[in-house]
C-alpha positions as CSV (number, residue, x, y, z in Angstrom):
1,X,23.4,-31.0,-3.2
2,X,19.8,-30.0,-4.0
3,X,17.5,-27.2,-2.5
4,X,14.2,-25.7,-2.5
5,X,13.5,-22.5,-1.9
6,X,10.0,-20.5,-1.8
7,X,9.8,-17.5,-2.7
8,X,7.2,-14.4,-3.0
9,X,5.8,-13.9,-6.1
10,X,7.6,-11.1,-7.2
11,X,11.3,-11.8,-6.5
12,X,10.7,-15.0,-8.3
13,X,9.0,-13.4,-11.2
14,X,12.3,-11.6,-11.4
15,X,15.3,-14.2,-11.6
16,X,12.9,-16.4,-13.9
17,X,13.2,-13.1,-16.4
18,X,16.7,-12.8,-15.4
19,X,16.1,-9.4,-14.1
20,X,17.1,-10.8,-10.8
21,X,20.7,-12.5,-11.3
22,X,20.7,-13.1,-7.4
23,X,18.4,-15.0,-4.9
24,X,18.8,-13.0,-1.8
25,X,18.0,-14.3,1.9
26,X,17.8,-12.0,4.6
27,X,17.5,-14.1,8.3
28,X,17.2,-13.5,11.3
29,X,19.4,-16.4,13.0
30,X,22.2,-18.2,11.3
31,X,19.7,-20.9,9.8
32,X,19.6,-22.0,6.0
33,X,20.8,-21.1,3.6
34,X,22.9,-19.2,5.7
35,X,26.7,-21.2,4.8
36,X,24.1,-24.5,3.9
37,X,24.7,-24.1,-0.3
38,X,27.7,-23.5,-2.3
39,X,28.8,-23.3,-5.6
40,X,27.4,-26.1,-8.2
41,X,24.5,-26.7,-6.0
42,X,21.1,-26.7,-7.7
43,X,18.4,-24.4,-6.7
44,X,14.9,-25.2,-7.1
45,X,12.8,-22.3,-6.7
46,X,8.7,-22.7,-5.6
47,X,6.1,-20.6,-5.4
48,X,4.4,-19.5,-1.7
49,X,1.8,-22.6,-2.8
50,X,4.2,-24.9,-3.0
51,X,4.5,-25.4,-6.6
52,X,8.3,-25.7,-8.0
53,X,8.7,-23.7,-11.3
54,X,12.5,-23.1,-12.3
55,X,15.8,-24.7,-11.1
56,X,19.0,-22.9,-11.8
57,X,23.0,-23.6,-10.5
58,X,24.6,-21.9,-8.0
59,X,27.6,-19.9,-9.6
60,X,28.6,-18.2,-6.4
61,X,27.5,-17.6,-2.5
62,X,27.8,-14.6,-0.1
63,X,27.3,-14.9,3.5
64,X,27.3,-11.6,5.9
65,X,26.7,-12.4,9.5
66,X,26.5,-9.8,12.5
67,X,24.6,-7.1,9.9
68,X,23.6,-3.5,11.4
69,X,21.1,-1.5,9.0
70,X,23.6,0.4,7.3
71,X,25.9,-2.4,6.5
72,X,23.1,-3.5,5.2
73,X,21.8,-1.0,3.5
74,X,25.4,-1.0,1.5
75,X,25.4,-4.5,0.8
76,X,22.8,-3.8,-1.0
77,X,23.7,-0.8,-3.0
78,X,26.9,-2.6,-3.8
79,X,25.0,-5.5,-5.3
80,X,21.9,-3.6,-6.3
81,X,22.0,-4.6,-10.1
82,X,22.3,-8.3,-9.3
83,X,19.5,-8.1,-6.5
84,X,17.2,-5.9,-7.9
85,X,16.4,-4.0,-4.6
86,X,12.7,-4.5,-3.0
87,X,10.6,-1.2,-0.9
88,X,10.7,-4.3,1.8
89,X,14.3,-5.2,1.5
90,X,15.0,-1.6,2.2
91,X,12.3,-1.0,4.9
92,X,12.5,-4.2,7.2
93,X,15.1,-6.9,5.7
94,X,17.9,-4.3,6.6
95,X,17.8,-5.2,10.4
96,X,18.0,-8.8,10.2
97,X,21.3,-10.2,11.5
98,X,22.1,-12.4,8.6
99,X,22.4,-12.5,4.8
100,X,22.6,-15.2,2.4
101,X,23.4,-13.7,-1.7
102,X,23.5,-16.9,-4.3
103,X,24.3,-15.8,-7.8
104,X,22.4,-18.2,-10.3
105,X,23.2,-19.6,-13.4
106,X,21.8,-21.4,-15.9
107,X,18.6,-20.9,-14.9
108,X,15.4,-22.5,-16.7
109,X,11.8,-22.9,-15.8
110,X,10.5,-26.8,-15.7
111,X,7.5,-28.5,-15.7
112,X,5.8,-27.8,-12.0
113,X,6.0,-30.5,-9.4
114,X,5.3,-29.9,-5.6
115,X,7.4,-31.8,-3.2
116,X,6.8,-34.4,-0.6
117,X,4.2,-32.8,1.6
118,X,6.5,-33.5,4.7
119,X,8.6,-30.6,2.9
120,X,5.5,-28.2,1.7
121,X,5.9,-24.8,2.7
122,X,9.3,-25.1,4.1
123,X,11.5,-22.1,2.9
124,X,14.5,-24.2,2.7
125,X,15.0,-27.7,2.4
126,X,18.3,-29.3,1.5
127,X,18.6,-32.5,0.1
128,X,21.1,-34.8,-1.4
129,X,18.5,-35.4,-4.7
130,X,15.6,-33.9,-5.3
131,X,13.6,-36.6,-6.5
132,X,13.7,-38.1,-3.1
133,X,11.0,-35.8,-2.4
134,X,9.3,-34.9,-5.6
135,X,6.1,-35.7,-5.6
């Protein structure tokens, strides 16, 4: 399976350097990626304009459900040198009911494409191949 995620600026800026080994999606309802992506999956990762800039494999997937703020907050500190901890991961993400942790692999940055417009500024789409909706 193929996704697309978008992502801020910053956290994005992070697993294209690789300082960032982890995409990390806190939610506030069970909704994807939430148990939608698994291992071997490919991750496309765009920018908050809709631009897609890097793709990468899914090596593994964490999913936490039912979260309080200090579970949380010690997910966090368990994983904190894959996730590189954010001021708003630690301020608001930490009472959102669900977490989503997908380790990345192999990750490269491509040539930019935007996708199908039916799809722009989506945070998650899932599809069976991406260039059904590359445009």
């Amino acid at each position: 399976m193929d996704h697309v995620a978008e992502y801020n600026r910053n956290p994005l800026s992070k697993m294209v350097t690789g300082s960032r080994k982890a995409a990390v999606h806190f939610l506030k309802k069970m909704e994807p990626p939430y148990e939608s992506i698994g291992e071997d999956d490919t991750l496309y990762m765009t920018t908050r304009d809709g631009i897609t800039i890097a793709k990468a494999e899914v090596e593994k997937v964490e999913n936490f459900k039912d979260l309080n703020p200090e579970m949380a907050k010690q997910i966090i500190t368990e994983h904190s040198e894959d996730i590189s901890p954010t001021k708003i991961m630690l301020e608001r993400d930490i009472y959102r009911k669900y977490l989503t942790i997908i380790w990345l692999k192999n990750l490269q940055e491509m040539s930019p494409f935007t996708v199908s417009p039916k799809y722009k500024h989506r945070q998650w789409v899932t599809v069976e191949d991406i260039n059904k909706i590359r445009h």
